[in-house]
C-alpha positions in Angstrom: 73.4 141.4 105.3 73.4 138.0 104.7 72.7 136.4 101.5 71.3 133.3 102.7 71.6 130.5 104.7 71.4 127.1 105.7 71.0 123.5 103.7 69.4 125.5 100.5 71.7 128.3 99.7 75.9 128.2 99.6 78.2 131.0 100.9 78.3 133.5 98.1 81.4 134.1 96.4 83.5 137.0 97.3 83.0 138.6 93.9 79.3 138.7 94.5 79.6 141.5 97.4 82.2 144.8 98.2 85.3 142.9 99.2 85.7 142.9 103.6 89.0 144.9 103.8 90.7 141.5 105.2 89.8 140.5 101.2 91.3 143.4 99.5 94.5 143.3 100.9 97.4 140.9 102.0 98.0 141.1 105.4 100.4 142.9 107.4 103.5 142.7 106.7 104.6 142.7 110.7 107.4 141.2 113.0 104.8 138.4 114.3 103.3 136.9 111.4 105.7 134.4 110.3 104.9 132.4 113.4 101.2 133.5 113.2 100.3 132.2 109.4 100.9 128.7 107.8 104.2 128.4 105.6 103.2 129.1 101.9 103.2 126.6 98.8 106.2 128.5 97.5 108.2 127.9 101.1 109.9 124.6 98.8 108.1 122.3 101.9 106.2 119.2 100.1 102.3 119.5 100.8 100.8 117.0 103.7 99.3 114.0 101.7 95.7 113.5 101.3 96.2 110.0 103.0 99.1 107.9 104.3 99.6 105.0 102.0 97.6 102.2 103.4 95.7 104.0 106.0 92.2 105.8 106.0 91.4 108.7 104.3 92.0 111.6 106.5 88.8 113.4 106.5 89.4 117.5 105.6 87.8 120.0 108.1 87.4 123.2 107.2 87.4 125.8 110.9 84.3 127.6 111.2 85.0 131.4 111.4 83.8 132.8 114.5 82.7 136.3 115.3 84.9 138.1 117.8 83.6 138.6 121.0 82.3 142.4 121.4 85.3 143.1 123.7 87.4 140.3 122.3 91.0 142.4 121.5 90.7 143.3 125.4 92.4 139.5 126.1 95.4 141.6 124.4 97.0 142.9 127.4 99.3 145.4 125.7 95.8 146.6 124.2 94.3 146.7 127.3 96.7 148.8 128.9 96.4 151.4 126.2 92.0 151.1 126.5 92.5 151.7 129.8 94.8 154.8 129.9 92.1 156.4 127.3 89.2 156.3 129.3 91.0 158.3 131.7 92.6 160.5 129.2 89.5 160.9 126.7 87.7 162.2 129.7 90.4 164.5 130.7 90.2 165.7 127.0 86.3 166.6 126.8 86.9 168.7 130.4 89.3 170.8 128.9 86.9 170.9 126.3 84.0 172.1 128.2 86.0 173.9 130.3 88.2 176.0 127.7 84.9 177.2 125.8 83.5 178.4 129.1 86.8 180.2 129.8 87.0 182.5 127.0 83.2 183.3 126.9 83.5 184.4 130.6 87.2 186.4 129.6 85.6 187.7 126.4 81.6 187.5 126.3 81.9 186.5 122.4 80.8 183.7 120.7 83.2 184.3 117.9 86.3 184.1 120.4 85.0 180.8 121.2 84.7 179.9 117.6 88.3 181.1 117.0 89.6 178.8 119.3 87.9 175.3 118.0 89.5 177.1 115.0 92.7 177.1 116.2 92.7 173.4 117.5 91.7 172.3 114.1 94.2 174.2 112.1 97.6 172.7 112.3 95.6 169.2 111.2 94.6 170.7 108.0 97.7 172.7 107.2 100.1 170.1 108.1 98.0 166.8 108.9 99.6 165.2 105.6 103.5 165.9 106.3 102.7 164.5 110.3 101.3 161.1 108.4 104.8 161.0 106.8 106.8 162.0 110.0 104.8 159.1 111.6 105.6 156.8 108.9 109.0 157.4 109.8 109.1 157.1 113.6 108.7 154.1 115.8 104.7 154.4 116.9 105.2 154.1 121.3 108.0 156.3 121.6 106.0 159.0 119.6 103.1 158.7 121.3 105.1 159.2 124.6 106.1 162.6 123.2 102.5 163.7 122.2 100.6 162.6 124.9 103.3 164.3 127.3 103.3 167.6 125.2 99.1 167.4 125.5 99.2 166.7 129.6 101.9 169.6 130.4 100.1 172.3 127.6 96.7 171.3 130.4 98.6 171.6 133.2 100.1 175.4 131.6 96.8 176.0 131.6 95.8 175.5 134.9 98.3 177.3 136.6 97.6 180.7 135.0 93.9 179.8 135.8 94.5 179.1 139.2 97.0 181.9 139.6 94.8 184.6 137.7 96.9 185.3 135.5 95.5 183.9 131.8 94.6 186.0 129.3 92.4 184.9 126.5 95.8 184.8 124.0 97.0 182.0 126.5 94.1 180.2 125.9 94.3 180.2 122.1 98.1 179.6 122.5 97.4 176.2 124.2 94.2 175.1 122.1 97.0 175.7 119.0 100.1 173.6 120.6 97.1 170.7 121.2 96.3 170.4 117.8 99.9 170.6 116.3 100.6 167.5 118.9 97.5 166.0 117.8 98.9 166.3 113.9 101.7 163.6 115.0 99.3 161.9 117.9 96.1 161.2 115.6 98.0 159.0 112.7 100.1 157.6 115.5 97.5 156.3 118.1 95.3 155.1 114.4 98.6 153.0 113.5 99.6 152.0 116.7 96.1 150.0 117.2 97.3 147.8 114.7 100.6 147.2 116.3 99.2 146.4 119.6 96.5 143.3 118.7 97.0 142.4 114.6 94.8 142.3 112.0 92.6 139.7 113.0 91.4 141.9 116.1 91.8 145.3 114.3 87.8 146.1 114.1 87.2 145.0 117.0 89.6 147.2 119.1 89.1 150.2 116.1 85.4 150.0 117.9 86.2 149.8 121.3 88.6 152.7 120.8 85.0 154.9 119.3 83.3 153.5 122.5 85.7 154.5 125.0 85.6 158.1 123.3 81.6 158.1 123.4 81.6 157.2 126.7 84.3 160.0 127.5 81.8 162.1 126.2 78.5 161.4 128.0 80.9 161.6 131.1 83.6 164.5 130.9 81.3 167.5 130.3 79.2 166.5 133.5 82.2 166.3 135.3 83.5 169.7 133.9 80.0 171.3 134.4 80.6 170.1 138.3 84.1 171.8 138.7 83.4 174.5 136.9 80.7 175.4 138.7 81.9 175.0 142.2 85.5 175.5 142.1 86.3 177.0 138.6 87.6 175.9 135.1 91.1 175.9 136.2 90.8 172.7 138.3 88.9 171.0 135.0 92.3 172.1 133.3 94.6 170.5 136.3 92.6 167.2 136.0 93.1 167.0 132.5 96.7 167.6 132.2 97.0 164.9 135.3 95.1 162.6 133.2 97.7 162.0 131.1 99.6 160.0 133.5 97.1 156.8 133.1 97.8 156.4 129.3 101.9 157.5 129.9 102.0 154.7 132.4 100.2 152.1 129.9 102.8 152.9 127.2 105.2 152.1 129.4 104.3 149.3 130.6 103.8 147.0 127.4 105.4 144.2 126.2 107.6 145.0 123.0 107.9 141.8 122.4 104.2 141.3 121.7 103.5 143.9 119.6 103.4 143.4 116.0 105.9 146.0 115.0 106.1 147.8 111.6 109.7 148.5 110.4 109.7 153.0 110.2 109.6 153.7 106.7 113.4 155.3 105.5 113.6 158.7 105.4 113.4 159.7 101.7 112.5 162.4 99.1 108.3 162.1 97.7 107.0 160.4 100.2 103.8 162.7 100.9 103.6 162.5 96.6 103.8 158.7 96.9 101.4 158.2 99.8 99.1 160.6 97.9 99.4 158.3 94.7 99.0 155.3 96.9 95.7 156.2 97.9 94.2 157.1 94.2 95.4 154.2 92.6 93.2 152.0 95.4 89.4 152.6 94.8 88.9 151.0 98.0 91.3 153.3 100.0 90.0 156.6 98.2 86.4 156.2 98.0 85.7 155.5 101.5 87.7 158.4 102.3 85.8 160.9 99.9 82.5 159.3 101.6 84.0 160.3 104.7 84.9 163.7 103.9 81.4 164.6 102.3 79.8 163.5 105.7 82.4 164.6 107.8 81.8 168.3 105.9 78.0 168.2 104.9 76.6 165.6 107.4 78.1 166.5 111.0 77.4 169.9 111.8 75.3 169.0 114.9 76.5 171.9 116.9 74.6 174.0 114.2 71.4 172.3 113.5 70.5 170.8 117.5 71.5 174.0 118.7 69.1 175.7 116.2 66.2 173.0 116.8 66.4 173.7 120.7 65.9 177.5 120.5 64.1 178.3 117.3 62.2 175.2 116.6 61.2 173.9 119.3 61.9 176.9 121.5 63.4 174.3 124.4 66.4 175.9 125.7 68.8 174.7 126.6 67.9 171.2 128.3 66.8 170.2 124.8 69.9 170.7 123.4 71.6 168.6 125.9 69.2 166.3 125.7 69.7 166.0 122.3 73.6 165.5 122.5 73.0 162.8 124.9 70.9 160.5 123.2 73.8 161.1 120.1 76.0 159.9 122.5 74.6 157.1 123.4 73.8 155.7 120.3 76.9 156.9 119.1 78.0 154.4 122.1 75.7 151.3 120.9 77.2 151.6 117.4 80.4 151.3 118.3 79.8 148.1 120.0 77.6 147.4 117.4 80.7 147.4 115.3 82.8 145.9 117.9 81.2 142.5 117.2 81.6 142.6 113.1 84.7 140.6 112.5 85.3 142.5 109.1 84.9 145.8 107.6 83.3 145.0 104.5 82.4 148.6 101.9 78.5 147.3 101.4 78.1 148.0 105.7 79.5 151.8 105.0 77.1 152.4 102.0 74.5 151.3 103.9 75.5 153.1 107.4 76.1 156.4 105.0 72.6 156.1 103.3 70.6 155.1 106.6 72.5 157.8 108.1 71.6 160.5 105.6 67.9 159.3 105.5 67.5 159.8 109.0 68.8 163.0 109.1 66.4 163.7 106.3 63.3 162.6 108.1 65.0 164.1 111.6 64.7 167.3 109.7 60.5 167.5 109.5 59.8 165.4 112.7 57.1 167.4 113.8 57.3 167.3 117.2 60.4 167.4 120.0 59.9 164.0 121.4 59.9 162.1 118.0 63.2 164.3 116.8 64.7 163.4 120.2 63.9 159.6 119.5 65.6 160.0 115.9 69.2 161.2 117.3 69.8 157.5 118.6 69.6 155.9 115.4 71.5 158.9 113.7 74.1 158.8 116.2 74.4 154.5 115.4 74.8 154.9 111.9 77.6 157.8 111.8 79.5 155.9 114.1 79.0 153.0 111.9 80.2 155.0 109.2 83.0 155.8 111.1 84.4 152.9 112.5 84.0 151.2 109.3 85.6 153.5 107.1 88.1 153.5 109.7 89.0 149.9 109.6 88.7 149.5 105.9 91.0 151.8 105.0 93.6 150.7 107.6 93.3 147.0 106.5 93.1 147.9 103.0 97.1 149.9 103.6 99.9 148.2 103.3 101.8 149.2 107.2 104.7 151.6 105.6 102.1 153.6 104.2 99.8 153.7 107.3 100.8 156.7 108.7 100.1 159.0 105.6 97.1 157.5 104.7 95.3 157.5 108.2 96.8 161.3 108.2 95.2 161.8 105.3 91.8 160.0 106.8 91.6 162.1 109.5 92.5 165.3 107.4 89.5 164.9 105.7 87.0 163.8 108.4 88.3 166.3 111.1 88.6 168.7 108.6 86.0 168.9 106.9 83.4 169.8 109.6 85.3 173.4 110.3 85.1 174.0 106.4 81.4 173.0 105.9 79.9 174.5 109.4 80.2 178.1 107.9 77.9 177.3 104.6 75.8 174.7 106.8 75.6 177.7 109.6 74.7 180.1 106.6 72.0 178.2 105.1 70.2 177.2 108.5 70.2 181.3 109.4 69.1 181.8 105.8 66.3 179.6 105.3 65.7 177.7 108.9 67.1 174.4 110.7 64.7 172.4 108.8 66.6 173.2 105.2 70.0 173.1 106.6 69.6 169.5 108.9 67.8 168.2 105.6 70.3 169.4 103.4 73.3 167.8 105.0 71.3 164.2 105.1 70.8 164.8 101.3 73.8 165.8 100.3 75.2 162.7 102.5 73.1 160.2 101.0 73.8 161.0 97.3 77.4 161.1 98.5 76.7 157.2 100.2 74.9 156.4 96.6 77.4 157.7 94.0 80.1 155.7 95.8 78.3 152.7 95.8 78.4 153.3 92.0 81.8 153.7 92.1 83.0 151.0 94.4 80.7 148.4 92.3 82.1 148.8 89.2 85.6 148.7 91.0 85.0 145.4 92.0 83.3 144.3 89.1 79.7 143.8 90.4 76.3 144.8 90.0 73.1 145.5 92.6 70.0 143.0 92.1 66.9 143.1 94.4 65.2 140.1 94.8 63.2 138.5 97.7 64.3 136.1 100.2 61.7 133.8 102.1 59.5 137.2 101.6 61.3 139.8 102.7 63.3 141.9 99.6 66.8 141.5 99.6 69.8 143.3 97.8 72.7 141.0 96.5 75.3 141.8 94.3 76.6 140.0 91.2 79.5 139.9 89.0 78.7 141.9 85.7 78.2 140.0 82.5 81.9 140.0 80.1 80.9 139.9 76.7 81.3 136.8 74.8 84.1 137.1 72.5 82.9 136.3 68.4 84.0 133.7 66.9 84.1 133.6 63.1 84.5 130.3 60.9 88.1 130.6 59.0 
């Protein structure tokens, strides 16, 4: 969204737009950046003349700013090593996936068992997703992650050998999908923090993205796979595979340089800290609006197990290839946004209130496409813009936090956004049996567009600014502009 450019217009000033989360907050406070940033004014070090007495003037350059390359934080070997490990393990991960819904359908025939046990997964992060943020606060990032991603590869390979052996029971199944989600309390806000660690904050976005397109790409590929094995030689060698998976990012943990990470002191263990990371975030309008954005999206907007599911059999009456079809095309424009976003070199708020709006419209107009082919096109740009609202939201909260409060707040982030979707999927579920998919795929893109619009409000007056339309060599264009301060009156004595 550029407000101009070239010889007739200059750079606007940052109170004329949402403030980039690289504007809104100093940045990190880690082991590296004293040999990373120039020595202050207030270092007591006299300031470089303009000129040397009797010489030329020294003319003043100021660097151009260059946009990261899309897979720029990949030159950062320690972040490389981690990428790498999680495209093996993020394909693991959506095998087990696959493969643990199929197994308790075939051991129970119910639907509902299989909704139990999504249930289960989800559970510990919303009972105890906030105290994990403060654990993680406390604990050095790599060896925690260690821990979690070795507890997540041996509860897979449990669950293998009862499969393979005969003996599992439908209990054992919900047993497992509940030990992965208490590890996941400790290993989401840890892997979120531990991005950071491994490239800095110039690369954050960047790598922030990269980490959504490995995932997407996990997903267009790990169900396949799991759809192959399960078919010809049985879920419990999907479950083997992903427990052995776990080995790749294990080994990359191992393997990197602590010396080139940009370590964040652990945060001292001490009484209030879930209160104080709880005040942190509602004293910062740009910390907690993106994150009540996210959580109205994340609960309202996301329920596409619901609604495609519904379109496929009742709407379209498809079947089942539509509603694969349909996830795919998600997928991969789940996959373009996240490089998309990978080649932004800041997270500013204006991109989420955009993504969120675009986002909600689309689902909105998804909702009466009239014919298969057209709502198939539509999932590609719907699946752009939630990553887009993802990734960004993402980024700006984490550059927006001061590092000893990362933890809690990224627990708190993904609270709400993983969350939210198990608490709104019952109503959303409700409605679209009630009144058809139509009302409930159009209701979650309205109610997620007022959501991206009373935000906007909110964030504006935050920083102080105001929305103007105008047009820009004839195309409209929305800019935003301080507010007008009243003039003080002055009276004559």
């Amino acid at each position: 969204m550029s407000t101009g450019s070239g010889a007739d217009s200059a750079p606007a000033p940052a109170a004329h737009d949402f403030p980039s989360a690289h504007e809104s907050h100093p940045t990190d406070r880690t082991a590296s950046s004293a040999s990373e940033c120039p020595a202050p004014a207030a270092s007591g070090l006299p300031a470089a003349p303009a000129a040397s007495r009797g010489s030329a003037p020294v003319e003043r350059r100021t660097p151009e700013r260059r946009k990261p390359g899309m897979f720029s934080s990949l030159r950062v070997r320690n972040y490389r090593l981690f990428f790498l490990g999680q495209v093996v393990s993020n394909t693991g991960t959506w095998m087990q996936r696959i493969a643990q819904d199929w197994l308790v359908l075939s051991l129970t025939g119910s639907s509902t068992a299989v909704g139990v046990t999504t249930a289960l997964q989800f559970l510990p992060m919303l009972l105890f997703g906030l105290y994990g943020g403060v654990l993680v606060d406390r604990l050095p990032k790599r060896p925690t992650l260690l821990v979690t991603q070795s507890a997540m590869g041996a509860t897979g390979l449990a669950l293998a050998f009862l499969t393979l052996s005969g003996h599992v029971q439908v209990w054992h199944v919900y047993l497992a999908a509940f030990a992965v989600g208490l590890a996941t309390v400790l290993d989401n806000p840890a892997r979120q923090s531990f991005v950071s660690e491994m490239v800095g904050p110039g690369q954050l976005q960047n790598a922030v993205s990269l980490n959504s397109a490995n995932f997407q790409s996990a997903r267009l590929v790990g169900p396949a796979v799991a759809g192959v094995l399960i078919t010809g030689v049985g879920t419990g060698w999907a479950f083997l595979l992903n427990g052995l998976s776990f080995i790749a990012p294990i080994a990359g943990l191992m393997l990197m340089r602590a010396r080139e990470l940009h370590v964040v002191e652990p945060t001292p263990r001490g009484r209030g800290q879930l209160r104080e990371g709880l005040r942190y975030v509602a004293r910062r309008p740009e910390l907690i609006w993106p994150i009540v954005l996210v959580g109205f999206i994340g609960t309202f907007g996301f329920n596409f197990p619901v609604w495609l599911s519904a379109y496929a059999d009742h709407v379209f009456h498809a079947g089942a290839g539509a509603y694969s079809l349909f996830n795919t095309l998600m997928a991969l424009g789940s996959l373009a946004g996240a490089l998309l976003a990978a080649r932004r070199g800041t997270a500013r708020l204006r991109v989420l209130i955009a993504a969120a709006a675009a986002f909600g419209a689309l689902e909105i107009v998804a909702a009466v496409a009239p014919s298969l082919w057209l709502f198939s096109l539509l999932m590609v740009p719907i699946g752009i813009f939630g990553l887009t609202v993802n990734v960004t939201a993402n980024t700006a909260v984490q550059m927006g936090t001061d590092p000893a409060m990362r933890g809690r707040v990224m627990a708190l982030f993904m609270m709400v956004f993983m969350g939210g979707t198990p608490l709104g999927a019952p109503l959303v579920g409700w409605v679209t049996d009630v009144y058809g998919a139509r009302v409930g795929f159009a209701l979650g893109g309205l109610i997620s567009a007022l959501a991206a619009a009373t935000v906007g409000v909110f964030l504006a007056r935050a920083a102080g600014v105001r929305p103007t339309v105008g047009w820009h060599r004839g195309h409209p264009r929305v800019r935003f502009v301080p507010r007008e301060q009243p003039q003080p009156v002055v009276t004559a004595a």
